[in-house]
C-alpha positions as CSV (number, residue, x, y, z in Angstrom):
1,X,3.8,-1.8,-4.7
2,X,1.7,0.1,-2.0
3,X,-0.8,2.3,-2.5
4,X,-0.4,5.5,-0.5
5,X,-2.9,7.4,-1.6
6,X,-6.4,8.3,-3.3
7,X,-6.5,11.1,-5.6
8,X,-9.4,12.7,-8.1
9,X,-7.9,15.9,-8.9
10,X,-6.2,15.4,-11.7
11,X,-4.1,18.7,-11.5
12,X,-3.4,17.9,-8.0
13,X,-2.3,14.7,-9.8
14,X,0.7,16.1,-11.7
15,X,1.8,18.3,-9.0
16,X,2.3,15.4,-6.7
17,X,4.3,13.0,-10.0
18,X,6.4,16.0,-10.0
19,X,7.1,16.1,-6.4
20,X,7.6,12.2,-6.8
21,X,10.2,13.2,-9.3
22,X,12.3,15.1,-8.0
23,X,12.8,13.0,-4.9
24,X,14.1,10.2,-6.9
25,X,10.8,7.7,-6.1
26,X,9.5,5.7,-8.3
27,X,5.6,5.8,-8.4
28,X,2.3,4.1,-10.4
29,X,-0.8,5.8,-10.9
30,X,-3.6,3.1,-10.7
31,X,-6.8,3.3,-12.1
32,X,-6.3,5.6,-14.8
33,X,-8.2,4.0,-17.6
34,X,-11.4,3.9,-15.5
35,X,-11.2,7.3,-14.0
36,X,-10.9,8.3,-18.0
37,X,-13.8,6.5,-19.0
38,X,-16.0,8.1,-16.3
39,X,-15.0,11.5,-17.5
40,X,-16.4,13.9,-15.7
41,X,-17.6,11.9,-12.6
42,X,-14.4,10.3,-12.2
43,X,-14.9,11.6,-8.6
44,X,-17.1,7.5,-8.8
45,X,-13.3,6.3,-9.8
46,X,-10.8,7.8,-8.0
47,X,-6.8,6.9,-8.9
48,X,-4.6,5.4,-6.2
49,X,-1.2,6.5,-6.1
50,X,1.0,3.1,-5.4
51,X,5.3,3.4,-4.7
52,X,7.6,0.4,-3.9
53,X,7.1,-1.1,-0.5
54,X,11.0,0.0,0.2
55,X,9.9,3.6,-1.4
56,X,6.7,3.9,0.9
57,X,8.3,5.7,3.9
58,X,10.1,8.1,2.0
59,X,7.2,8.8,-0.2
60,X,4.9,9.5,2.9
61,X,7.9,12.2,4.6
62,X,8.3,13.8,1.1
63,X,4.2,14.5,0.2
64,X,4.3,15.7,4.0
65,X,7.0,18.3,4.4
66,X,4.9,19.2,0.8
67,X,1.2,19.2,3.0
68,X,0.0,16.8,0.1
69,X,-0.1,13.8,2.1
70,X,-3.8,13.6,2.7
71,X,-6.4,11.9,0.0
72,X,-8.9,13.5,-2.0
């Protein structure tokens, strides 16, 4: 797995899981539990958005053409 990205918003969050998903790639949100913990400054613990290696190129063109390919 690679992480491709650093993410805090978590609306921003499920928009990209849906993009994700409808392109057919696999995906793992890392961090999760921590950022939860924090609550309210989980901007101290962002969540890094990981794909397969193989996945990671298309994963990069698909958040792009979407202008979400850019961390938080």
């Amino acid at each position: 797995m690679k992480d491709i990205l650093t993410l805090i918003d978590p609306v921003r969050i499920t928009f990209i899981e849906a993009i994700l998903k409808d392109a057919g790639i696999s995906y793992s949100i890392r961090d999760t539990h921590m950022a939860d913990l924090l609550g309210p400054a989980n901007g101290l613990f962002p969540r890094r958005l990981a794909v397969a290696d193989d996945d990671a190129m298309q994963a990069e063109r698909v958040l792009r053409q979407a202008g979400q390919f850019h961390d938080d």
